[in-house]
C-alpha positions in Angstrom: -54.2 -40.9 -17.4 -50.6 -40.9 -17.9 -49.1 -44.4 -19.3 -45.2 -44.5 -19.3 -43.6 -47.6 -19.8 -40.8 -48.9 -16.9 -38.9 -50.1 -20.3 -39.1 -46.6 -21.5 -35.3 -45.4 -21.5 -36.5 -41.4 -23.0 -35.7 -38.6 -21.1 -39.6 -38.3 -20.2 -39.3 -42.6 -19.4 -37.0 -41.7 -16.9 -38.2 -39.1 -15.5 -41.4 -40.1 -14.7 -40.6 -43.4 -12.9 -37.8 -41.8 -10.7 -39.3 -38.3 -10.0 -41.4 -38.0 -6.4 -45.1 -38.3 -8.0 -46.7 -37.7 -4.5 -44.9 -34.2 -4.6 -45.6 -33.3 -8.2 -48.9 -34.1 -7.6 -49.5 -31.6 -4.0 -47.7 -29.1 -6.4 -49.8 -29.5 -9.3 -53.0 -29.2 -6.4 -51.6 -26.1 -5.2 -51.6 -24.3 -8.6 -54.9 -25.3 -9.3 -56.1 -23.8 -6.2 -54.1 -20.8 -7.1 -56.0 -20.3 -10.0 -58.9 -20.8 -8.2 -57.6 -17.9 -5.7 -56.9 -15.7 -8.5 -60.7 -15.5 -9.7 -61.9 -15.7 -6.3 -59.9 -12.3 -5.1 -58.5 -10.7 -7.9 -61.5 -8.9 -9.8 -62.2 -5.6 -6.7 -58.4 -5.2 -7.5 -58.1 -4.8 -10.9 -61.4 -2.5 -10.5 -59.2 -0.3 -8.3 -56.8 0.3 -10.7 -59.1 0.7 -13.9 -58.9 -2.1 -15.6 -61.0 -5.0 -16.6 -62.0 -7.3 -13.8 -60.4 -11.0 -14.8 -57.4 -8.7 -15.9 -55.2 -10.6 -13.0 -57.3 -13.8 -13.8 -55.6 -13.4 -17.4 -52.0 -12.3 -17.0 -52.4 -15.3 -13.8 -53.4 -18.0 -16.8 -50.6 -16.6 -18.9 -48.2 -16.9 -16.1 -49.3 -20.3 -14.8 -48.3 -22.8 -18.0 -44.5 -20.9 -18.4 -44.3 -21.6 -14.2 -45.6 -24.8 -15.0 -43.3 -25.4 -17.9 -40.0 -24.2 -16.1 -40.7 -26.6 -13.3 -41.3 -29.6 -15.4 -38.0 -29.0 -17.5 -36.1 -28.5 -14.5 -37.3 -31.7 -12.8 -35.8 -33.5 -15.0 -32.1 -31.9 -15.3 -29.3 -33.8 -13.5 -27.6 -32.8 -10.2 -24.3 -30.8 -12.2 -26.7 -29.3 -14.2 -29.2 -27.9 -11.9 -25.5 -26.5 -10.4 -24.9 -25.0 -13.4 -28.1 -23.7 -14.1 -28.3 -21.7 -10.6 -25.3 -20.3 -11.3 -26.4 -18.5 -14.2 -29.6 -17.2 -13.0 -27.5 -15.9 -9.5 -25.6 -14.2 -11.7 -28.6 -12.8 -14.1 -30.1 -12.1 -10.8 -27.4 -10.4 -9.0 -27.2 -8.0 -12.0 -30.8 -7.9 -11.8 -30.6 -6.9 -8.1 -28.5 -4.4 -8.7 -30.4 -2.8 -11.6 -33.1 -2.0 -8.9 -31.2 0.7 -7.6 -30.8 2.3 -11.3 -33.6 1.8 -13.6 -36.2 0.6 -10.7 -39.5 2.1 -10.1 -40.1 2.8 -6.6 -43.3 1.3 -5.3 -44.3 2.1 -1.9 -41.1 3.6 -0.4 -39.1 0.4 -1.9 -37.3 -0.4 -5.3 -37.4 -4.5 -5.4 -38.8 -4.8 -8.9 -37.8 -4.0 -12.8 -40.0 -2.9 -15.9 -39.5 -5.6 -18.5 -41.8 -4.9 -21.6 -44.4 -7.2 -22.4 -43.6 -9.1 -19.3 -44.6 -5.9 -16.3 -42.3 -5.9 -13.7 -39.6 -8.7 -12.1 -38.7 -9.0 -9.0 -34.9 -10.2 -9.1 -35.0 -11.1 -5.6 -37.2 -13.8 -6.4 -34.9 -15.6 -8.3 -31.6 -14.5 -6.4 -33.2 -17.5 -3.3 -33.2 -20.5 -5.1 -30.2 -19.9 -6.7 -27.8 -19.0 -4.2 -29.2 -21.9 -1.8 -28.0 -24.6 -4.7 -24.4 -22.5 -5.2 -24.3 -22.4 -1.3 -24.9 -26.1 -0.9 -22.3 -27.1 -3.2 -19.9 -24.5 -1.3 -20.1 -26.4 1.5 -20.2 -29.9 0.1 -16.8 -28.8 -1.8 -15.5 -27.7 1.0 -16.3 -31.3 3.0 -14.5 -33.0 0.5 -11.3 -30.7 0.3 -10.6 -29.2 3.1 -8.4 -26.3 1.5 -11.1 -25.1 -0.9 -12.4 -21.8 0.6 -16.2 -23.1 0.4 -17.0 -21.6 3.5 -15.6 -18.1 3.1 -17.0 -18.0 -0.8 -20.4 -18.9 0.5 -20.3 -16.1 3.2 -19.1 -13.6 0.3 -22.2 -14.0 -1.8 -24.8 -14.5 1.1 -23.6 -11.1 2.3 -23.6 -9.6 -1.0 -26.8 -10.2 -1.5 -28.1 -9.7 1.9 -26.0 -5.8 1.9 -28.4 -5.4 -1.7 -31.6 -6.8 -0.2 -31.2 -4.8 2.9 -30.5 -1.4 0.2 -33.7 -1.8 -1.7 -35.1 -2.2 1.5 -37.2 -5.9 1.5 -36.2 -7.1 5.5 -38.4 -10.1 4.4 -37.0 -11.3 1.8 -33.6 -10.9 4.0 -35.2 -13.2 6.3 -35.5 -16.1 4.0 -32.6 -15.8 2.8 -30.5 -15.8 6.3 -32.1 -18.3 7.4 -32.1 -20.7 4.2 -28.4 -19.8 4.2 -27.9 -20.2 8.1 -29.6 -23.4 8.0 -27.7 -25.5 4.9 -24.5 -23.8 6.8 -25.7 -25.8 10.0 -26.5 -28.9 8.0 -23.1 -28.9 7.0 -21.3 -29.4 10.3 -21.4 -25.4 11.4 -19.4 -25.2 14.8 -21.4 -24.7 17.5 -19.2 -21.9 18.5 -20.3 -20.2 15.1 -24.0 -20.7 15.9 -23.7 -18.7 19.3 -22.2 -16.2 17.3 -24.4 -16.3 14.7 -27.8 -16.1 16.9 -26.0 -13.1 18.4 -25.8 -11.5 15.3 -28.9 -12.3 14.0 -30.5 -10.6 17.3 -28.2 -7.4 16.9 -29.1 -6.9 13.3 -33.1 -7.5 14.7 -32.8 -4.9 16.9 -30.6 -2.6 14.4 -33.7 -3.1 12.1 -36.3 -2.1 14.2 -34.0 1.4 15.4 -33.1 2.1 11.9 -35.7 1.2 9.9 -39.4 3.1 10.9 -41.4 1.1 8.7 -39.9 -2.3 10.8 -40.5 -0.4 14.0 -44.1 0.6 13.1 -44.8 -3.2 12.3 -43.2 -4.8 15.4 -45.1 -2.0 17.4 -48.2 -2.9 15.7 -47.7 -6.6 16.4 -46.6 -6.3 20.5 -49.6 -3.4 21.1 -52.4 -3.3 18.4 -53.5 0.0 19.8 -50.0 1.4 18.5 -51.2 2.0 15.0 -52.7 0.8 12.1 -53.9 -2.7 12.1 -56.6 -2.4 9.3 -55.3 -5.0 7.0 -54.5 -7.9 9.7 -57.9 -6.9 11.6 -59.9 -6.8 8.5 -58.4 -10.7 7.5 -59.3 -12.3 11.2 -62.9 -10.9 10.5 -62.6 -12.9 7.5 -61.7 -15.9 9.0 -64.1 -15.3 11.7 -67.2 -14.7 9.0 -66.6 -17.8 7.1 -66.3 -20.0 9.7 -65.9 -23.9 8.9 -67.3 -23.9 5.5 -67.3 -20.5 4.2 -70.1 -18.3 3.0 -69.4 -19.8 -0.7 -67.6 -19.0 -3.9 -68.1 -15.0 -4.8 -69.8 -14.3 -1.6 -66.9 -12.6 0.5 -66.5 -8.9 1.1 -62.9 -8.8 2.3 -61.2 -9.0 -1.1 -63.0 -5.4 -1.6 -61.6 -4.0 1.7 -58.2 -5.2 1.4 -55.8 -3.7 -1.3 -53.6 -7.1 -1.0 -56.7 -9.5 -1.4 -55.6 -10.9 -4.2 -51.3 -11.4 -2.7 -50.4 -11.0 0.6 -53.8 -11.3 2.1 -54.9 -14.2 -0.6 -55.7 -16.6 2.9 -58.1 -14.0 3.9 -59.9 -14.6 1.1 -59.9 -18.4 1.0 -60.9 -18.3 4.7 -63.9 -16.1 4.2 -65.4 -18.0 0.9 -64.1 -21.3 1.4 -63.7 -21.9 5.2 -61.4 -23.2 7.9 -62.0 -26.5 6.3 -60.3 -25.6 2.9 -57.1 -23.8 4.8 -56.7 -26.3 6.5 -56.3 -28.4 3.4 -54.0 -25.7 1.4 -52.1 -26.1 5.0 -51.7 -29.7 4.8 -50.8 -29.9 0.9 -47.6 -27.5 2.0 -47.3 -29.1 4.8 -46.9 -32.5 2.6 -44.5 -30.9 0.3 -42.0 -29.7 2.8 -42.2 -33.1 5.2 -41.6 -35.0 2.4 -38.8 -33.5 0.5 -37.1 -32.9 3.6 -37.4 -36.9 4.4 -36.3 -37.6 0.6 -33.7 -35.1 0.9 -32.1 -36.8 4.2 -31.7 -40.1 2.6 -29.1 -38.8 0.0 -25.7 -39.9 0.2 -24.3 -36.8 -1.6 -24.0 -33.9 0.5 -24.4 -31.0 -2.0 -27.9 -32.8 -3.1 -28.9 -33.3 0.4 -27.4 -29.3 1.4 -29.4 -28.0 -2.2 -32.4 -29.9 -1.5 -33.2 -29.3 1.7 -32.1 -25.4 1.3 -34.8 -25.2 -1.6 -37.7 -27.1 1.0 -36.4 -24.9 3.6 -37.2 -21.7 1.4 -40.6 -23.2 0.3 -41.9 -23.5 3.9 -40.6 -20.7 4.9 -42.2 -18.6 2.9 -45.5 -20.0 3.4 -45.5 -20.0 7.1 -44.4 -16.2 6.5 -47.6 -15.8 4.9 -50.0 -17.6 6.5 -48.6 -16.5 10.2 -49.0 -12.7 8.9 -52.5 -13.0 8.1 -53.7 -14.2 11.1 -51.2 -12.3 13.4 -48.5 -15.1 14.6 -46.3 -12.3 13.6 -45.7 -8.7 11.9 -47.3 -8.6 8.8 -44.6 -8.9 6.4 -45.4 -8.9 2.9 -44.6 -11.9 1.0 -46.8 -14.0 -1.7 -47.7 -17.2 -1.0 -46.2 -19.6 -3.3 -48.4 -20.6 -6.4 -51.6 -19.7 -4.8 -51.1 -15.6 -4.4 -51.2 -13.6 -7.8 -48.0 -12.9 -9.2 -45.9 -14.0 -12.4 -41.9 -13.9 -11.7 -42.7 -15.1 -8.1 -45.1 -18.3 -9.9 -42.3 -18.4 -12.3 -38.8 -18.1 -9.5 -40.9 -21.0 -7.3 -41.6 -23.1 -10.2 -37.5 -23.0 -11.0 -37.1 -24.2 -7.2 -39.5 -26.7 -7.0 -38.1 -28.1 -10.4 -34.8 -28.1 -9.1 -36.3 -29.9 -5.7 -37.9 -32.4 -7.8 -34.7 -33.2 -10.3 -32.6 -33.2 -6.8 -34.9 -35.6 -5.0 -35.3 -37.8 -8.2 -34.5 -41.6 -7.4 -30.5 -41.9 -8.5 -30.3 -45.7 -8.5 -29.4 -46.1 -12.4 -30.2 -42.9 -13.3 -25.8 -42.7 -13.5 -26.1 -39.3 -12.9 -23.5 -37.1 -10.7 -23.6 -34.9 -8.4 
């Protein structure tokens, strides 16, 4: 049990009595589930691909304490400096981005990731969300409080930067997020509701210029409006895993899906925890995000700063987002899109790029009063 003192003026002292506890600790549940995940799905896949079975359950362990690391550090940085710290990862990351189309491998028709030795492969993308939601928000906060400032027009700049490179590799997905983390802090911060009108319109033209350009996004959409169009083998195979393990499951090690589906152990990790573990425990993984975003978004309101309340609410935005994504592609809510859940699929930069947000969350929804800190 963890004993700080309320005298305790340490960095750590600090910390602990003004950072949000309740959301440290859903977190905290999450990746211990994730772990749990991880042995639970991983081991067909890494017989796949020739190598030991708990060779995900490994690299997963290795991954988990840096993730967990990087989000306890950033929890406790101030507002400027979680500012100043995004900026230099959306720059590494940009650059990152960018490297893609040079030096990446391409992996299923896509090229999204870099080879890093001793570390496997990034995905810069990952990191390019977090960061340009905080550089965003203060944008827009700057431009609030100086009218002159070209916030706005900056912040447009870099979101269509990015979104021109995301669209290149091609990952619509990750597009997504980003549009509408962007398009929502841009509301948040008194977005003319003339410019909304415009901007649905857009977003629906660029929908419909994806699925007549892009014949992977047609395929999917089809898939999703008529079943019998194609392929459904992956989302078919994960509602007969949710329909197999019923309330309670068919217990730990007992499922078969994780051996039909090549994505057990990522995409299609919810399959998995359905079939095993049962409606009851999705449900529960369900509620703990569920807790995470409703609360950070109500801690996030209350700030009197705009740029914290812009940066925070941008970073809970993402966080949901991404895990409605995934849990409304396995069960068919919408075209399977592939995108991890966050801490409980396999996978080290995208453990280690949510970790950085979720620290950044915490240190942003940290209680101020005589903390001294600004913004």
């Amino acid at each position: 049990m963890i004993t700080v003192s309320r005298n305790d003026t340490s960095v750590v002292g600090r910390w602990w009595w003004t950072v949000d506890r309740w959301t440290l600790g859903a977190i905290l549940v999450i990746m211990a589930l994730g772990v749990m995940m991880t042995m639970a799905a991983s081991p067909p896949a890494a017989e796949r691909i020739g190598v030991e079975s708990f060779h995900f359950v490994r690299r997963q362990l290795l991954f988990l304490p840096v993730a967990l690391g990087v989000l306890l550090v950033a929890s406790m940085a101030s507002p400027r400096l979680v500012r100043r710290l995004a900026l230099l990862i959306f720059v590494a990351s940009l650059a990152g981005l960018a490297a893609t189309y040079v030096i990446g491998p391409e992996i299923k028709g896509a090229r999204r990731w870099l080879s890093l030795p001793g570390f496997g492969t990034v995905q810069p993308s990952e990191f390019v969300k977090p960061s340009l939601a905080v550089i965003s928000a203060w944008l827009f906060a700057q431009k609030k409080l100086n009218p002159s400032f070209p916030g706005y027009l900056l912040s447009s700049v870099l979101f269509l930067i990015v979104v021109a490179m995301l669209i290149g590799q091609p990952d619509l997905g990750m597009t997504i997020v980003v549009a509408a983390v962007w398009a929502g802090q841009f509301f948040l911060a008194g977005l003319p509701i003339w410019v909304v009108g415009f901007g649905v319109l857009g977003a629906l033209g660029s929908m419909v210029g994806a699925y007549a350009m892009l014949p992977h996004v047609q395929s999917r959409i089809d898939r999703f409006i008529s079943p019998d169009a194609g392929d459904n083998y992956q989302v078919n195979t994960a509602l007969e895993a949710f329909l197999n393990g019923g309330l309670f499951g068919r217990g730990p090690g007992e499922g078969t899906v994780k051996a039909l589906l090549p994505d057990a152990h990522t995409d299609f990790v919810m399959a998995v925890a359905g079939e095993e573990f049962g409606l009851i425990t999705c449900l529960f993984i369900l509620g703990l995000f569920t807790f995470v975003v409703l609360r950070s978004l109500t801690r996030s309101m209350k700030e009197t700063s705009l740029f914290i309340m812009l940066a925070a609410s941008g970073l809970t935005i993402q966080f949901g987002l991404q895990a409605a994504i995934n849990f409304a592609s396995t069960i068919q809510l919408m075209p399977a899109k592939g995108m991890t859940l966050p801490f409980i699929s396999y996978g080290g930069s995208s453990a280690i790029a949510v970790a950085m947000a979720v620290g950044m969350l915490l240190a942003l929804t940290r209680e101020r009063a005589g903390l001294g800190e600004a913004a």
